[in-house]
N, CA, C and O atoms as a GROMACS GRO file, in nm:
protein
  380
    1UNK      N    1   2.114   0.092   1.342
    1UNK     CA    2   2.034  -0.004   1.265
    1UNK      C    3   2.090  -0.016   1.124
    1UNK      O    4   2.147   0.077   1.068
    2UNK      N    5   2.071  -0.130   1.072
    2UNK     CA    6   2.112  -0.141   0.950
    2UNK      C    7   2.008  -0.096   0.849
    2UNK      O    8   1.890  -0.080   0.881
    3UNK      N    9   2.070  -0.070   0.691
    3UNK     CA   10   1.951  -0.078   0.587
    3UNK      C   11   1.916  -0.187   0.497
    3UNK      O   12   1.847  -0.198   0.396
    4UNK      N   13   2.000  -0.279   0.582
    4UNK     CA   14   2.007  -0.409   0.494
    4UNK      C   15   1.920  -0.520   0.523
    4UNK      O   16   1.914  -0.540   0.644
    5UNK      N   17   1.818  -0.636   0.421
    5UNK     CA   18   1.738  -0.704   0.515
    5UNK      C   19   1.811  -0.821   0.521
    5UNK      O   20   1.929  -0.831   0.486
    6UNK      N   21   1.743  -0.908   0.563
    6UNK     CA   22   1.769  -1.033   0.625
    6UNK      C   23   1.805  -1.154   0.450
    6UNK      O   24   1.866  -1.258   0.425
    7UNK      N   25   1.716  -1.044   0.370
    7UNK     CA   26   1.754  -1.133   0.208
    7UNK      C   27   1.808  -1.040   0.101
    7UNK      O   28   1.788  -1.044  -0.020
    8UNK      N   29   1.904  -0.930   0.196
    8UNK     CA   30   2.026  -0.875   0.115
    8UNK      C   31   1.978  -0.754   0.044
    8UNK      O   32   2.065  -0.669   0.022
    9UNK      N   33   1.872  -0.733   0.007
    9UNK     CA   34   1.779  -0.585   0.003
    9UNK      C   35   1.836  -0.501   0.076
    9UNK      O   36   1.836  -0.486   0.199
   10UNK      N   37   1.910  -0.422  -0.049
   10UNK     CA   38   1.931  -0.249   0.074
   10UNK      C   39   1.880  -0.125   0.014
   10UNK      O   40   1.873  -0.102  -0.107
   11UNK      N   41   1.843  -0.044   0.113
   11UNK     CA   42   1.746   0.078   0.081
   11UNK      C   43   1.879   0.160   0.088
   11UNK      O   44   1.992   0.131   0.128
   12UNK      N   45   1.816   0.292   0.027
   12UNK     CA   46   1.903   0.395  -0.037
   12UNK      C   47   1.875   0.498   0.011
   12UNK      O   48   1.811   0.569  -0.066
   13UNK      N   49   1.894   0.542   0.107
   13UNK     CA   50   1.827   0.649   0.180
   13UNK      C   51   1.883   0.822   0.087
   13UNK      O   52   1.810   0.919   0.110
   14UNK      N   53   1.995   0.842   0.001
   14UNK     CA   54   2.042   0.916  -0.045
   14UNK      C   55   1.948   0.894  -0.183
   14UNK      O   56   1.926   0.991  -0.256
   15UNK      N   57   1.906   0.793  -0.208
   15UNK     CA   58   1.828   0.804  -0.348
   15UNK      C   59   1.682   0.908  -0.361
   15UNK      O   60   1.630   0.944  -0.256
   16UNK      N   61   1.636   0.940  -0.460
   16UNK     CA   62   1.546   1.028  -0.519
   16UNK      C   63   1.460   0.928  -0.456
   16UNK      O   64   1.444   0.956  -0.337
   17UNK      N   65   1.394   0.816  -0.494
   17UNK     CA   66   1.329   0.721  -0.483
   17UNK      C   67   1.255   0.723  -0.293
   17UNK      O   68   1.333   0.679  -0.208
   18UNK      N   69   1.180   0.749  -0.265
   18UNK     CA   70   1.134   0.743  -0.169
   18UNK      C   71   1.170   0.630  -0.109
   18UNK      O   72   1.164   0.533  -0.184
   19UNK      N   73   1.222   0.597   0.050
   19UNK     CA   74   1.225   0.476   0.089
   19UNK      C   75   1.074   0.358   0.135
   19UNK      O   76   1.070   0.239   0.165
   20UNK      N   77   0.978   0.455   0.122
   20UNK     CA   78   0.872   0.355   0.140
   20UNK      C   79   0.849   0.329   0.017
   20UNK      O   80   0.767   0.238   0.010
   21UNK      N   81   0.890   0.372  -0.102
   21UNK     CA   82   0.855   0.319  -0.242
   21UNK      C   83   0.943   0.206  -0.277
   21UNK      O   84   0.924   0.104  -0.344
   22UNK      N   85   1.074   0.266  -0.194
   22UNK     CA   86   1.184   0.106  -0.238
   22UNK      C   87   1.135  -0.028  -0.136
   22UNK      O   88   1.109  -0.141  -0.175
   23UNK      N   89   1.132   0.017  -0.006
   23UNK     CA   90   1.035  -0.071   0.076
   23UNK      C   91   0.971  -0.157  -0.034
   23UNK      O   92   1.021  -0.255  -0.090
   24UNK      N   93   0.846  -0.099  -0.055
   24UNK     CA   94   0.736  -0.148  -0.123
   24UNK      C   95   0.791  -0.201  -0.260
   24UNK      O   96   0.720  -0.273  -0.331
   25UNK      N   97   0.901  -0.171  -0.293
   25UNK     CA   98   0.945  -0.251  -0.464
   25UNK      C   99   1.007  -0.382  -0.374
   25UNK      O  100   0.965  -0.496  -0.398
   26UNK      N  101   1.088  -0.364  -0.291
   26UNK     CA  102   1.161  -0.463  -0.226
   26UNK      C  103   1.052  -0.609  -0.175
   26UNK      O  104   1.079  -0.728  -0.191
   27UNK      N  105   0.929  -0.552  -0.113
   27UNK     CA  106   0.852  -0.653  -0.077
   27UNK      C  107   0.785  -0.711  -0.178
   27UNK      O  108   0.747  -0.826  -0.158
   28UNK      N  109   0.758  -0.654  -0.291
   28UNK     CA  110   0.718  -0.657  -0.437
   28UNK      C  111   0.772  -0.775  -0.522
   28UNK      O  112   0.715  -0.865  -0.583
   29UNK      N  113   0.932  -0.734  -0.499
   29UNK     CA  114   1.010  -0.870  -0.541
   29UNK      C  115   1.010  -0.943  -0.510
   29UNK      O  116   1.062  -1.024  -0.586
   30UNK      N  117   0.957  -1.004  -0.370
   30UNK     CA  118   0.965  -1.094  -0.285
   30UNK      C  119   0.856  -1.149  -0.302
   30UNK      O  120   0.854  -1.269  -0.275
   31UNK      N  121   0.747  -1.097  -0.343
   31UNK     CA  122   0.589  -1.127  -0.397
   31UNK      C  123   0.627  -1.204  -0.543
   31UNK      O  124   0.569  -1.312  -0.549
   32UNK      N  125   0.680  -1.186  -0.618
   32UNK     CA  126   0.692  -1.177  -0.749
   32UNK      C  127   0.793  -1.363  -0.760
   32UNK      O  128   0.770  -1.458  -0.834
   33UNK      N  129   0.901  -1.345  -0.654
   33UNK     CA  130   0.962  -1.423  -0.704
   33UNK      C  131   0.893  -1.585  -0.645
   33UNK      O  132   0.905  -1.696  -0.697
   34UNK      N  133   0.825  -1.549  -0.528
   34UNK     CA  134   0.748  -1.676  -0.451
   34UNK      C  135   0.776  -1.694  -0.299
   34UNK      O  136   0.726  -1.783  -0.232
   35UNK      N  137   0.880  -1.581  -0.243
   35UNK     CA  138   0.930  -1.603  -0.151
   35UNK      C  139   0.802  -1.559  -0.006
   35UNK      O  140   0.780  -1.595   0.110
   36UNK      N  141   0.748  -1.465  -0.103
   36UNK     CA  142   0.623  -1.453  -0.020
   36UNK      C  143   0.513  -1.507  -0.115
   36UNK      O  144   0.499  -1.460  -0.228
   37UNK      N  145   0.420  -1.626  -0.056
   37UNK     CA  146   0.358  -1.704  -0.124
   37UNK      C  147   0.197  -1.603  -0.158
   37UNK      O  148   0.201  -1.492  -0.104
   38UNK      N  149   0.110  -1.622  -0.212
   38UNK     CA  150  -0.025  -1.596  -0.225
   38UNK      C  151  -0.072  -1.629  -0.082
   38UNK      O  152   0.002  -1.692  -0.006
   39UNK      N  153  -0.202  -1.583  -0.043
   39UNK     CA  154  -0.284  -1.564   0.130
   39UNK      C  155  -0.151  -1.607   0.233
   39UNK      O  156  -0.164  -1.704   0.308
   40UNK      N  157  -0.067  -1.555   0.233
   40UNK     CA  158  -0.013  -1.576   0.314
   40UNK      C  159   0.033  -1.457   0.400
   40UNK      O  160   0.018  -1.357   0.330
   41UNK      N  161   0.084  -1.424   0.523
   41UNK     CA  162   0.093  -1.278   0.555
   41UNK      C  163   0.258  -1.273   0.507
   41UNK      O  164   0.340  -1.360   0.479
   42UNK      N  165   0.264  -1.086   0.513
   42UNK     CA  166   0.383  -1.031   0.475
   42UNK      C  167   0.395  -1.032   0.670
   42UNK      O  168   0.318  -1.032   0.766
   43UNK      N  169   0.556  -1.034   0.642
   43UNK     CA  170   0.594  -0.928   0.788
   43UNK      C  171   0.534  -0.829   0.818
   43UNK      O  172   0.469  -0.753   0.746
   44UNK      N  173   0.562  -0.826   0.980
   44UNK     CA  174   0.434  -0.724   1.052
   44UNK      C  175   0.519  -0.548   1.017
   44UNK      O  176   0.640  -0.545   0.996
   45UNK      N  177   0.454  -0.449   1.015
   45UNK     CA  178   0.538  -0.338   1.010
   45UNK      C  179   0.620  -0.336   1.079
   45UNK      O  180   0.730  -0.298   1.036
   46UNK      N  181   0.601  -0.390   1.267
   46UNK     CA  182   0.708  -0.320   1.314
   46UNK      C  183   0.865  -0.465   1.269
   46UNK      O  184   0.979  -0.452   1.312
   47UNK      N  185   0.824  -0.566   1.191
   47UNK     CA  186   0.953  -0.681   1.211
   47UNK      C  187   1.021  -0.602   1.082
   47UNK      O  188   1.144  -0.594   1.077
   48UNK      N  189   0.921  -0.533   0.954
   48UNK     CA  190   0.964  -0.500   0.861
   48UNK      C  191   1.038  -0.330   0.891
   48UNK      O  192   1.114  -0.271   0.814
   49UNK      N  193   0.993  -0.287   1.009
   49UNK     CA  194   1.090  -0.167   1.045
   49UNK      C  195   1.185  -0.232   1.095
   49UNK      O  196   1.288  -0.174   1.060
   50UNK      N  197   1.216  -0.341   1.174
   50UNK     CA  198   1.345  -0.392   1.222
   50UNK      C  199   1.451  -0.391   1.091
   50UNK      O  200   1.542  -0.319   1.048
   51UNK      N  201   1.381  -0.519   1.052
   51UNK     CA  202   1.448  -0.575   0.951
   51UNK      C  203   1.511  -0.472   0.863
   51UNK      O  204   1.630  -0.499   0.847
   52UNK      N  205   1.482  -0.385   0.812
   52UNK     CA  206   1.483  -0.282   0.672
   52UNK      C  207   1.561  -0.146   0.758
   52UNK      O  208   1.598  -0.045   0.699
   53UNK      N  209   1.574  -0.166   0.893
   53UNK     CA  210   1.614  -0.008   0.973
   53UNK      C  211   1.534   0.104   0.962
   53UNK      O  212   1.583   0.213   0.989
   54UNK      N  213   1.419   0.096   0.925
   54UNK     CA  214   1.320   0.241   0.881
   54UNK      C  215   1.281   0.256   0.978
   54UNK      O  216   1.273   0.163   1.058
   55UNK      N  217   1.244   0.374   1.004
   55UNK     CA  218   1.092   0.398   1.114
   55UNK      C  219   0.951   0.272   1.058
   55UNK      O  220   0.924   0.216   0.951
   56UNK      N  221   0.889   0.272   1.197
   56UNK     CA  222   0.780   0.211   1.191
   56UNK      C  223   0.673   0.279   1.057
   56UNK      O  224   0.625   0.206   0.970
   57UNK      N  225   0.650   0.431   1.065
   57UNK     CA  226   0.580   0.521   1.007
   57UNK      C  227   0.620   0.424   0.853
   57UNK      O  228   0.542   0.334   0.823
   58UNK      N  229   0.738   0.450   0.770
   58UNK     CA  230   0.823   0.432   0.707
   58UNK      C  231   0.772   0.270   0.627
   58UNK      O  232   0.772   0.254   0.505
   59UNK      N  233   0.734   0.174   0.720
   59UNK     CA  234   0.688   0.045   0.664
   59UNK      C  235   0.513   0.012   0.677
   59UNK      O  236   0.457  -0.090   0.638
   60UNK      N  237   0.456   0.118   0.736
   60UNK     CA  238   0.374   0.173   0.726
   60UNK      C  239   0.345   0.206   0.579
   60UNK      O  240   0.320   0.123   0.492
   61UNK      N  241   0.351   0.323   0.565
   61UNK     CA  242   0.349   0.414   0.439
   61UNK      C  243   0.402   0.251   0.306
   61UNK      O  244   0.338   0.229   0.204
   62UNK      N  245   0.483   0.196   0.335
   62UNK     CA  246   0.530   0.077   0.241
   62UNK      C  247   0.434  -0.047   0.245
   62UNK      O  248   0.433  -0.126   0.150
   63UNK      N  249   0.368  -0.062   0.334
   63UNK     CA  250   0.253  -0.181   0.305
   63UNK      C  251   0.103  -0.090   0.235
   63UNK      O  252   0.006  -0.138   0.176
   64UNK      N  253   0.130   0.038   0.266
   64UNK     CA  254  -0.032   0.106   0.264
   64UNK      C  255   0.039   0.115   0.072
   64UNK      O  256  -0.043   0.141  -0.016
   65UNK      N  257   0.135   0.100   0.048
   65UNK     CA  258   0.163   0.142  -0.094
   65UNK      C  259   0.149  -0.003  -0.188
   65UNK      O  260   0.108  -0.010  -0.303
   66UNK      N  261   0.198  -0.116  -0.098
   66UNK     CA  262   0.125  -0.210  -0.155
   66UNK      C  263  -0.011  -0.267  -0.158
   66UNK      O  264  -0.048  -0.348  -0.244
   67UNK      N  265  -0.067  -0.233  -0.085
   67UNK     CA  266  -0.213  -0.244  -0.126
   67UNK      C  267  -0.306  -0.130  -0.196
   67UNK      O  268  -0.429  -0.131  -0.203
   68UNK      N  269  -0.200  -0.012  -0.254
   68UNK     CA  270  -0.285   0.045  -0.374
   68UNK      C  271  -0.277   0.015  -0.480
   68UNK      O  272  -0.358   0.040  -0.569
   69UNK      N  273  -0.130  -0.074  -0.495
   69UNK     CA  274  -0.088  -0.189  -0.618
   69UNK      C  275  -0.215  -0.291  -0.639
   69UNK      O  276  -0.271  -0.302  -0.748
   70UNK      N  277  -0.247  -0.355  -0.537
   70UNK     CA  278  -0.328  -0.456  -0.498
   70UNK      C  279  -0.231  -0.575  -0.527
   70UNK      O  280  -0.237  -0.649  -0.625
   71UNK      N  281  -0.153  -0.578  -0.436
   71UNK     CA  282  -0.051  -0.670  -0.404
   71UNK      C  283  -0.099  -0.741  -0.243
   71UNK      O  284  -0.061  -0.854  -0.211
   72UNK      N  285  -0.175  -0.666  -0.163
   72UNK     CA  286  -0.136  -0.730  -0.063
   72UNK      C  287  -0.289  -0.648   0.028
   72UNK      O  288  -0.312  -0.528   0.014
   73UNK      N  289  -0.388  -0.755   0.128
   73UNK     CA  290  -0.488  -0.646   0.159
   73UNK      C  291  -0.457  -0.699   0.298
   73UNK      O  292  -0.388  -0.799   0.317
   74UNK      N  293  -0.520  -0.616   0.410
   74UNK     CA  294  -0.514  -0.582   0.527
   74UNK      C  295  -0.659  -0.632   0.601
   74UNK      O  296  -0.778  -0.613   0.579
   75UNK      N  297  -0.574  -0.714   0.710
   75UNK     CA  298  -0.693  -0.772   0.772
   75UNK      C  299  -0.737  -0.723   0.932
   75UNK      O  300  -0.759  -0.815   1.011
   76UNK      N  301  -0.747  -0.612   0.971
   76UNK     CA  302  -0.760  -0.545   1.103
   76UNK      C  303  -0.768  -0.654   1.212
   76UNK      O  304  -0.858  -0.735   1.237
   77UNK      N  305  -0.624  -0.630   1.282
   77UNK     CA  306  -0.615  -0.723   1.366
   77UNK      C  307  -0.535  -0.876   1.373
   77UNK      O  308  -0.488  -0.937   1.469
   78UNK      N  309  -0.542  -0.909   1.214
   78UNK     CA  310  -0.463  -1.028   1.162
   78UNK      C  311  -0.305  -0.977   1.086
   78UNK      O  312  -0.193  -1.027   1.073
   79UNK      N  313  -0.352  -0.889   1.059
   79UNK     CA  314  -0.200  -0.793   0.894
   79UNK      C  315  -0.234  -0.815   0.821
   79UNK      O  316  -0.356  -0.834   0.812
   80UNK      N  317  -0.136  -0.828   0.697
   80UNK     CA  318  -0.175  -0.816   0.588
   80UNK      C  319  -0.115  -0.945   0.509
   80UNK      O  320  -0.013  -1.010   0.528
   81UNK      N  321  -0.219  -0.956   0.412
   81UNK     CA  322  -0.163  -1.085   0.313
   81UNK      C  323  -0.170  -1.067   0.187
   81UNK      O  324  -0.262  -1.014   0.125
   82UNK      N  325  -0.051  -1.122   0.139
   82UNK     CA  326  -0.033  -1.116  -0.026
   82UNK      C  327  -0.179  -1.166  -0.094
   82UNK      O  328  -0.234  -1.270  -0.056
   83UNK      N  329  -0.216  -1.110  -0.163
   83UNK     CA  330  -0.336  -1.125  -0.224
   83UNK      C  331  -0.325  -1.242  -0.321
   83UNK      O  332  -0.210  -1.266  -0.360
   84UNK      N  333  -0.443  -1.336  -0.378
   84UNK     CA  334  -0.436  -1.452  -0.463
   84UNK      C  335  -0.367  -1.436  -0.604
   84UNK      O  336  -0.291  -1.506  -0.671
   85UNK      N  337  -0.427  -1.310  -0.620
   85UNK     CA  338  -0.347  -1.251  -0.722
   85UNK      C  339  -0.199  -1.227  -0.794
   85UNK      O  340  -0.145  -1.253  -0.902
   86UNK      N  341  -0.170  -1.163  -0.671
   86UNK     CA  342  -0.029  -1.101  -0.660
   86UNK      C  343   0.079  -1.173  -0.726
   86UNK      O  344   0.155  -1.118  -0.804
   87UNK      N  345   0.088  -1.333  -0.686
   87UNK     CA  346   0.207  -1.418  -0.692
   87UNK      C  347   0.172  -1.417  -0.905
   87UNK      O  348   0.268  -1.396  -0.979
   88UNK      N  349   0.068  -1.435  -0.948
   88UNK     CA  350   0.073  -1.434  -1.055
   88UNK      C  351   0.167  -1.417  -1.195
   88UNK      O  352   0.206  -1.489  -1.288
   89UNK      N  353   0.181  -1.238  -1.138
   89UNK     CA  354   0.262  -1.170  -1.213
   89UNK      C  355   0.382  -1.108  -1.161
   89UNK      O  356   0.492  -1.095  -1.214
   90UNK      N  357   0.329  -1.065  -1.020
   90UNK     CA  358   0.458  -1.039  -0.966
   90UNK      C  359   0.401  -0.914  -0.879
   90UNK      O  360   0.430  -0.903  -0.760
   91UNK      N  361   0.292  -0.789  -0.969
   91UNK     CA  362   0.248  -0.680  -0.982
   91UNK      C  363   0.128  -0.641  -0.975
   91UNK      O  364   0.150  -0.523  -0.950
   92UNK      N  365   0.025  -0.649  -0.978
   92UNK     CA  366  -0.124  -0.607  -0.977
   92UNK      C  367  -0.167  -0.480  -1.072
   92UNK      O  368  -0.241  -0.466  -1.170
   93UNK      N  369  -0.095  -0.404  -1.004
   93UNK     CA  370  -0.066  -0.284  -1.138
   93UNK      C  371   0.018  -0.203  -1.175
   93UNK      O  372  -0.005  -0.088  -1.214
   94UNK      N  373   0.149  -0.271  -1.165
   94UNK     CA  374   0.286  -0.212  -1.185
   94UNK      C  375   0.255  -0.119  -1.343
   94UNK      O  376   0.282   0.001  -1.345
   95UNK      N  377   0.226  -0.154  -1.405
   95UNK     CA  378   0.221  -0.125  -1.569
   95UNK      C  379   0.219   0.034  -1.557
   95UNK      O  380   0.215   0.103  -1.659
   0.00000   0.00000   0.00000
């Protein structure tokens, strides 16, 4: 599997940086720049374990990290969607 996504994002598996934290910066940017719009869903964990080469667990742990940002909330059964918020700034509570 690769670590590379589909929009050139590559994870660092040798880095300090946890990969569900780069995950979660990676989908972050993608929030930030518009590519993922406001109510709209993110990729499902398992397309974002494809995509990214992680374990499922892995994009897991990376969506549950964006919604302690409050970037993105979870709809049991539907996934998850970038929150109205989110596209704003980029961050919810990066600071």
């Amino acid at each position: 599997m690769s670590d590379t996504s589909e929009s050139g994002t590559s994870l660092d598996p040798r880095s300090a940086t946890p990969l569900y934290v780069q995950l979660a910066n990676a989908i972050a940017q993608q929030i930030a720049s518009g590519a993922l719009a406001p109510d709209r869903p993110i990729p499902s964990e398992n397309r974002l374990a494809e995509e990214y080469g992680v374990a499922r667990l892995t994009a897991r742990r990376a969506t549950q990290e964006l919604r302690e940002r409050g970037l993105v909330v979870t709809v049991r059964g539907k996934g998850s969607f970038v929150t109205p918020d989110a596209g704003k700034n980029g961050t919810a509570s990066d600071a």
